[in-house]
Each structure stands twice: as C-alpha cells, then as structure tokens.
ZAMARGU-4260 file (C-alpha; in steps of 0.2 Angstrom, whole numbers, plus 5000, padded with zeros to 4 digits):
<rodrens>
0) 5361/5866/5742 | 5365/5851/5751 | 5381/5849/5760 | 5396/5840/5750 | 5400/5823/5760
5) 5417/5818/5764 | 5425/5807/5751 | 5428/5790/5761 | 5444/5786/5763 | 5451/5768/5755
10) 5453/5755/5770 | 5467/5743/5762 | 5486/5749/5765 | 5495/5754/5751 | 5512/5751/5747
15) 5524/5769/5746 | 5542/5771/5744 | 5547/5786/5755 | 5558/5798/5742 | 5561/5814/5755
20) 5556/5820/5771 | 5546/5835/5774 | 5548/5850/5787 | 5538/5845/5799 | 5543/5829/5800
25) 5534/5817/5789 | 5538/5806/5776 | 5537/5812/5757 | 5533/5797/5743 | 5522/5801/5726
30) 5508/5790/5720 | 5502/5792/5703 | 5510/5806/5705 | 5504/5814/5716 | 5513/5821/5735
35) 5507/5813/5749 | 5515/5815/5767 | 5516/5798/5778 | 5519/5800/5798 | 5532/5789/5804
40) 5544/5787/5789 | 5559/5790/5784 | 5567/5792/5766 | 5573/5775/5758 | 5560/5765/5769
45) 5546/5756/5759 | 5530/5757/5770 | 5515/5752/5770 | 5502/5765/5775 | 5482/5770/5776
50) 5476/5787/5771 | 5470/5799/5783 | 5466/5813/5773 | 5465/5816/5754 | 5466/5833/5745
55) 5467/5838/5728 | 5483/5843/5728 | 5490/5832/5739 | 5485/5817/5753 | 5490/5811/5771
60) 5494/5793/5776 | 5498/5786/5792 | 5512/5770/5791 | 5503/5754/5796 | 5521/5744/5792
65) 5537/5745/5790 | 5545/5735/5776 | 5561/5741/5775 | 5566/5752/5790 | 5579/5766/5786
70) 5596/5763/5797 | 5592/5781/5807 | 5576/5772/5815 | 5576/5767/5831 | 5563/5764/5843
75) 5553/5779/5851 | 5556/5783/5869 | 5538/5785/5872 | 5525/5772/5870 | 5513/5785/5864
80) 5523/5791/5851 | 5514/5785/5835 | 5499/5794/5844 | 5503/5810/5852 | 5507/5826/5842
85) 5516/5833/5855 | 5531/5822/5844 | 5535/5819/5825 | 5553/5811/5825 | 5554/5801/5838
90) 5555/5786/5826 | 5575/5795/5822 | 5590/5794/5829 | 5594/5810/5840 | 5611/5812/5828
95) 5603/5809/5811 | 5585/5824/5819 | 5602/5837/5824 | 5607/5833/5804 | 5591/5835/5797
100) 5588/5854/5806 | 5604/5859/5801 | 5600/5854/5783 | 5585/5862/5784 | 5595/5878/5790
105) 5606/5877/5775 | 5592/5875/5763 | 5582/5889/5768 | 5597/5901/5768 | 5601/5895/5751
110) 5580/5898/5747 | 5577/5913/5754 | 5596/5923/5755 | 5606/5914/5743 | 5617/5912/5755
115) 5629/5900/5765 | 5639/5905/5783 | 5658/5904/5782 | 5659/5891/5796 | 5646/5879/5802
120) 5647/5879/5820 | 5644/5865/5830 | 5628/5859/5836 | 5622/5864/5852 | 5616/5845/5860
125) 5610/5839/5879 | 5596/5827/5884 | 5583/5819/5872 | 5572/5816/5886 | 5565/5824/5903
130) 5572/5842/5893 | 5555/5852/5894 | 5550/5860/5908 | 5538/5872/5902 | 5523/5866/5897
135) 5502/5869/5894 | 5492/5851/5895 | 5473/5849/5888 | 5462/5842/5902 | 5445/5834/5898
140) 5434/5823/5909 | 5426/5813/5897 | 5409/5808/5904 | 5405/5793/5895 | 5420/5784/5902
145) 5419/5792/5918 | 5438/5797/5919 | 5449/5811/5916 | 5463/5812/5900 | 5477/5824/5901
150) 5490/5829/5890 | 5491/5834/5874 | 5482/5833/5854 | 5482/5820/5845 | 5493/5818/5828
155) 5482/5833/5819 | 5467/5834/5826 | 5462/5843/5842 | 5456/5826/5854 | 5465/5825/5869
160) 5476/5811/5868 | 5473/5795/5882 | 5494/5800/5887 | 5499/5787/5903 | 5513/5798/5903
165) 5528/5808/5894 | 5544/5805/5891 | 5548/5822/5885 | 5543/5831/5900 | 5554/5835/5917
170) 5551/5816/5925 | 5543/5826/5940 | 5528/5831/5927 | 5527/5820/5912 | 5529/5801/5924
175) 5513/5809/5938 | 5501/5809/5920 | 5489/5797/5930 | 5491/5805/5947 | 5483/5822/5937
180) 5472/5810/5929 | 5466/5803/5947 | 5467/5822/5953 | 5455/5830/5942 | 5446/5815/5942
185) 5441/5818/5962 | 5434/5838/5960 | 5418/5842/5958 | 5421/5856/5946 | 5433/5843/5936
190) 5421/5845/5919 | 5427/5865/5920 | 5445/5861/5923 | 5452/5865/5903 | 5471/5864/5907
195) 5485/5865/5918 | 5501/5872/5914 | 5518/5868/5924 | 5533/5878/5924 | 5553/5875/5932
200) 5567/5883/5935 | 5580/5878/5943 | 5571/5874/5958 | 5553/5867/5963 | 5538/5865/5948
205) 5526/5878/5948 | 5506/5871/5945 | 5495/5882/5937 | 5475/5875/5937 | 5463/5885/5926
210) 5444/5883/5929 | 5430/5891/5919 | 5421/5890/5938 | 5422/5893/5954 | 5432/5880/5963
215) 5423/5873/5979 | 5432/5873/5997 | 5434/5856/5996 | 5442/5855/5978 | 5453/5869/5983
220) 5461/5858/5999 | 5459/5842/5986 | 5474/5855/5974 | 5482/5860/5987 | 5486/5842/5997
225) 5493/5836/5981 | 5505/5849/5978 | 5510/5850/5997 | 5513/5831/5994 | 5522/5832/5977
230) 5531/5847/5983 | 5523/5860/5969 | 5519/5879/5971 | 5501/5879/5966 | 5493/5893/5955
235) 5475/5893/5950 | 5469/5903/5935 | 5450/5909/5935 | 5451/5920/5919 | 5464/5925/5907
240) 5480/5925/5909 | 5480/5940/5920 | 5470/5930/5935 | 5484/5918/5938 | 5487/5920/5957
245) 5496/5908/5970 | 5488/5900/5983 | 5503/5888/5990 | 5516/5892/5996 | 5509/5908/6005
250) 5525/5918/6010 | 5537/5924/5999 | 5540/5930/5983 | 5530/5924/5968 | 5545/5920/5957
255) 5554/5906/5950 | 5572/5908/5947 | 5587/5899/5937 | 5606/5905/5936 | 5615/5906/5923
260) 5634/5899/5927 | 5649/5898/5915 | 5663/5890/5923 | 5675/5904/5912 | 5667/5916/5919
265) 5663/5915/5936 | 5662/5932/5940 | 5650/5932/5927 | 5636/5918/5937 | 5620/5929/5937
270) 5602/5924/5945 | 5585/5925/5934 | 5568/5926/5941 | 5554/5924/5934 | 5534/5921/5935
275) 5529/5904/5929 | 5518/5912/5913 | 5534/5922/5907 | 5541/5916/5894 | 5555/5906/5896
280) 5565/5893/5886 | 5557/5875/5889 | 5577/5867/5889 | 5588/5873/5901 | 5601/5864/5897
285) 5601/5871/5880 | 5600/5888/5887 | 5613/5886/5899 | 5624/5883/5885 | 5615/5894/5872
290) 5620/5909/5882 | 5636/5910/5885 | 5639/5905/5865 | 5629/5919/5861 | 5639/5932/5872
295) 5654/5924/5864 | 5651/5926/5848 | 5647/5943/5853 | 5665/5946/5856 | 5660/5959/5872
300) 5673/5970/5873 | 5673/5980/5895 | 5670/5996/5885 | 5657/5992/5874 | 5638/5996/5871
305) 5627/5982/5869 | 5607/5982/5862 | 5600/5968/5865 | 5584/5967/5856 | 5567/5957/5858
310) 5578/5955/5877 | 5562/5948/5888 | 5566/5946/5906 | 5585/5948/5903 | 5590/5930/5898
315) 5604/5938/5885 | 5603/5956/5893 | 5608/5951/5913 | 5622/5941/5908 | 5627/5951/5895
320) 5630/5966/5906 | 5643/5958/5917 | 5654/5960/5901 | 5651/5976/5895 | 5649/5994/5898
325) 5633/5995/5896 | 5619/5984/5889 | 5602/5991/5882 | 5585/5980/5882 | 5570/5982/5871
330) 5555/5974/5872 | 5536/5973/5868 | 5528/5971/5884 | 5529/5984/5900 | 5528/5969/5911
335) 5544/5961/5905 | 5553/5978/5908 | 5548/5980/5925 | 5555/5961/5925 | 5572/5966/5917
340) 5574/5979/5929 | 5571/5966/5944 | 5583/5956/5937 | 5596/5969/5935 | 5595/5976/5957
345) 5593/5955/5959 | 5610/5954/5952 | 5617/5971/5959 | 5618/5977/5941 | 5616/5997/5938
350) 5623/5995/5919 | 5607/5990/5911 | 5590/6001/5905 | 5575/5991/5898 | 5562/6001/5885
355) 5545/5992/5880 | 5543/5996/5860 | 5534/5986/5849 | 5550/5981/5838 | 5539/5977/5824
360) 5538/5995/5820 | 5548/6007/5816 | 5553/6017/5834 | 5551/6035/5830 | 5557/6046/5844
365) 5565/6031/5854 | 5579/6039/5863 | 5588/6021/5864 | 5588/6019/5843 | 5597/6036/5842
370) 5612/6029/5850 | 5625/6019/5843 | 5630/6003/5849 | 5646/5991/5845 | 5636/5976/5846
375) 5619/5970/5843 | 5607/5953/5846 | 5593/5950/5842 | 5582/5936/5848 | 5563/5937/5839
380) 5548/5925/5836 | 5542/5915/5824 | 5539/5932/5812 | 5557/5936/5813 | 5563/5953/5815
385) 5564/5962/5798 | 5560/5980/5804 | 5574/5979/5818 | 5586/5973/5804 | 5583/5987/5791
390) 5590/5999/5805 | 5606/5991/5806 | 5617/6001/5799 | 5610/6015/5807 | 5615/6007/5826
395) 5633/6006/5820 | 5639/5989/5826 | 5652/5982/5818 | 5645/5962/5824 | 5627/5956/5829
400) 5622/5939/5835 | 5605/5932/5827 | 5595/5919/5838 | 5581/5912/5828 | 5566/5900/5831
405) 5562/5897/5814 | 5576/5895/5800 | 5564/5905/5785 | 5562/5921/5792 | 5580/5921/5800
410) 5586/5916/5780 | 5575/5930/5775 | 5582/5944/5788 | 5600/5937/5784 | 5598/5942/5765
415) 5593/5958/5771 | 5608/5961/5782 | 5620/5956/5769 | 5610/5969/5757 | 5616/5980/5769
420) 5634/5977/5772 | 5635/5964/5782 | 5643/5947/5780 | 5636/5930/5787 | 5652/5923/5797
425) 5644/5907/5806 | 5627/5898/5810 | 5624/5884/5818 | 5607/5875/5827 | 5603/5873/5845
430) 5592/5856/5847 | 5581/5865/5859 | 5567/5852/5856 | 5572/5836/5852 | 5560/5823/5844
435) 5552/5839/5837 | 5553/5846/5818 | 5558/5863/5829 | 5575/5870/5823 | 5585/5882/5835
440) 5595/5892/5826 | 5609/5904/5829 | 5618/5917/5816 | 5635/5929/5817 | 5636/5942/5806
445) 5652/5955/5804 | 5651/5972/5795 | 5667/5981/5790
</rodrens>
C-alpha cells in the first residue's frame, strides 16, 4: 500500500480574527469552524496568516501580518523571536504574560478542584531579559554551508535555529552565539560536537562540551583557550551525563555555588553549592526571592519540625533550617543527598537529615514518614505530587506550602488536599520564565 502523501498546504494568507489565546501561547480563531492556533497573536487582533500544519481536528497557522495589533503587543526583545522556540510571547507585554499565568492558574483550580485561594498573592517579578542562566544549546555543523549553528529549535520542529544570539540568556552566554559558532567551527571533531550546556551561580559560567568522539590534543587546547579567555570553567562530556568531568580550572573543588540572602534575616544568609548538571532554578533572581516567601508562608516557628519534600540539593531545606528545630529532606536521587548533606557542614548546620525515596510511591518502612511534623512543602515536577499529598494528614501539619511548575497537576493535588481537610488560603505565580507560556506557581494551605 502506498504511503498517504501530505496534504499541500494553501500558499495565500487568510484572514483570522483572534478570539482567545491558548496555553502555550498561541493565538486561537475559528474558520468555518473549525480551531486553528496562530503563532504570534494575540485575542482581538485581526491577522493575517499562512497554514503550517492542518489536522482533522484542528490546524496551525503562522501570522504573516498584523492588521490590527492588540494594545498588550510590543515589539520582541530578540530579533529571532518569530523563529526560535526557545520563546512564545515575546510579542506581550511583560505585565499583560504575569496576567495571563495567573489567569491560567485560576482557571485550572477552578477545572480541576473547583476551587479558588482566599487571597491572590502578589506576583513574584524581576528581569525579562538576561534571567536564564542554566541552559542546554543544540550544535550542528552544517556541511553544506560550511559553518556551525548553535542554539535552540525551531518554532515546532527540531532544526537548529541560525540564532546570532539570545536575549533571554545571561548576556555572558546568549551575546558570545557567534564566538561558539567560530569555536566549534575551528575543531576537527566539530561534526560530533551535539551540544553544549552552560550553567551560573553566582559566580563564573560553567562550559559543559559533549562529543560523541574523542577530542584531539589540539581541539582540547582550541576549548580550553577559549574559556581561559572568556573566563569559564570548562567541562567536557564524552558519554552520558555520568562522563561530565572538568578539565579547567584544575585545582579546587568542582562546585558552583549561590547564597541565599534575606536582608530580614541575616542571620539566616546560607551558601549553596552545586555541580553544574544539578538541577537548579534557571532565574536566580526569582529564586532569591521565591525562597524566603516560601519559608514565610511557612510561618517557621524555633521549635518546629519541618519536611521538606522533593528537597534537591537543599534550596528550601538549608535555608529552611536556620528557622526551625529541625528540617527533614526527601528526595529521589542518592546523589542529591550526599549534596544536601554537603550543603548542610557548608553552612555549619547539624539540624537537617536528607533520605533518598522515590516520592511517587508510597514509603513503607521510611522512618522519616513515621514522624510528625508542623509543617510541610512540597516542591514536585511537572507530574505533581499526588501520592505525597494523600499522606497529609498522616504527617500532622497544621500548614504546607505548595511550589508547583505546572498549574494542572498542582489544581489537581489542591483538590485532593481540601478533600482531606485542608483549606486553600493563598496562591499566587512566580514569573520564573518570562516570554515563555511556563507558569510558576505557589499554594498555602492551613488545616484546623
């Protein structure tokens, strides 16, 4: 049976009126009818726009024209904007993208939970650019054009965009695009160069190279002169993620670090370290503020026992424990235990205890879920934290704190905390990601 060709796609524009905007970011008009989603618009505008894909329940469009531009557009920081899918709204004002996530945060408690916070808290806001300082770029020397592109995908598909440079990046990174470019561009092994990935704290950029071969002498000298010159720690990465080793500098301990400072508190200032492939959050600024909110809302009491759950190195935990009695960390991975614990003698802290479970199953025989604790927070991935939740009751706490990357599965655990006593007292969103459809998202809940 032969293969069913692709329906060819019209090549006139067609006009649209854009009704709605969708989660991710793209604009929502009907023809005939039928749903199609339009990058680059906004509701209100009429466009005018060329189909990029077509289904049989819905199709794709790309704006060629704006006839009528909504009053939220502005023009995008970054040239490559209407290229790159490393962006969806840069085309919005950065007050009108905070809106839209916290309207998406509203309507996905009122979907999922049927529910709706006592307050709204105020969102959590800091630089639209030069925010990101942890990143993984695609790298591919193109042989037919005899040059090297690095960066990120294009708007939905997986080509390497031809990026001059970033604007959403930490300026040391996303304004030296063509310096990688002449870089990889200079090694013999650049064709089995697939990415590099950089990472900051608060002090120099770490470098992280991966090649599918070994890398000559020379290339290797070629690596490390560039980050002498630009002042990076180079890694190189010859296998998975267990490979990565540094090769500049050569002394010293390989750790970046960042501090956590409230000026409140100063007795509370604590130092985190951290190997560049940890995770880590990508805006600092929003973290530095995102922490001491969350330990706020807490409501830490010198006496009490703290859980902090899906913990990682100790962003919450560390800080945390200059507060309380005691603070308890869980989390998946044996590694970011023994990081916790390196965190904790960094800081001259003997209050904490890190456990490696997997939190999304039930923790039979777990000495630490047999305790009680007078507060709780959570901070999960994209899956959300549902097993952790049903337990609730059983740790006692009278408040938890909710830190969420993605508003449906933190909608949908919220329902089940209320089923089980709680209350929702306040939520708000974090613009960790601005430009981005990404919503941040933070939750208090109180049980009597």
């Amino acid at each position: 049976m032969a293969p069913r060709r692709k329906k060819k796609l019209p090549e006139t524009p067609v006009a649209a009126t854009i009704e709605s905007l969708s989660h991710d970011g793209r604009g929502i008009a009907r023809l005939d009818g039928k749903t199609t989603f339009i990058d680059n618009t906004l509701p209100g505008e009429e466009v005018m726009f060329k189909f990029t894909y077509r289904r049989r329940k819905f199709d794709e469009g790309r704006a060629v024209e704006i006839l009528s531009p909504s009053p939220d557009r502005v023009t995008p920081p970054c040239e490559h904007a209407g290229l790159c899918g490393g962006c969806s709204l840069q085309h919005v004002a950065p007050e009108r993208q905070i809106a839209r996530k916290q309207a998406v945060l509203e309507e996905q408690l009122a979907h999922f939970g049927g529910l709706a916070p006592e307050r709204w808290l105020d969102p959590l806001t800091g630089p639209v650019t030069g925010y990101r300082a942890k990143a993984r770029m695609g790298v591919k020397y193109v042989e037919g054009r005899g040059e090297t592109l690095v960066g990120f995908r294009e708007k939905r598909n997986s080509f390497i965009a031809d990026l001059r440079q970033c604007e959403v990046l930490i300026p040391e990174v996303g304004h030296r695009f063509m310096d990688f470019r002449a870089l990889i561009d200079g090694l013999e092994g650049r064709s089995r160069i697939p990415q590099i990935e950089v990472a900051r704290g608060d002090g120099p950029v770490a470098l992280i190279v991966r090649h599918m071969d070994p890398l000559s002498e020379a290339d290797q000298q070629r690596l490390l002169t560039f980050c002498q010159q630009c002042d990076f720690h180079l890694y190189l990465q010859p296998g998975n993620e267990s490979t990565v080793h540094r090769v500049w500098p050569e002394q010293g301990e390989e750790r970046l670090y960042y501090r956590h400072a409230d000026p409140r508190y100063p007795q509370a200032d604590v130092e985190l370290a951290f190997h560049p492939t940890d995770f880590t959050q990508v805006n600092s600024d929003i973290n530095q503020q995102m922490v001491p909110l969350a330990l706020d809302l807490l409501e830490i009491a010198p006496d009490h026992q703290v859980l902090d759950l899906f913990c990682g190195l100790g962003n919450f935990t560390v800080p945390a424990a200059r507060r309380a009695a005691r603070v308890v960390g869980v989390e998946g991975s044996e590694a970011m235990v023994r990081r916790g614990y390196e965190n904790a003698r960094r800081n001259g802290l003997d209050n904490l205890e890190f456990h490696a479970w997997d939190l999304f199953q039930a923790p039979q025989g777990q000495s630490w879920a047999q305790r009680r604790y007078d507060r709780v927070l959570l901070d999960p991935p994209r899956s959300g934290a549902l097993e952790m939740v049903r337990l609730m009751p059983q740790f006692g706490a009278r408040r938890l704190v909710y830190v969420s990357c993605n508003p449906a599965t933190l909608a949908r655990d919220a329902g089940e905390l209320v089923s089980r006593g709680y209350r929702l007292k306040a939520a708000g969103v974090m613009d960790m990601f601005p430009h981005t459809a990404h919503v941040e998202s933070i939750a208090v809940f109180d049980r009597d």
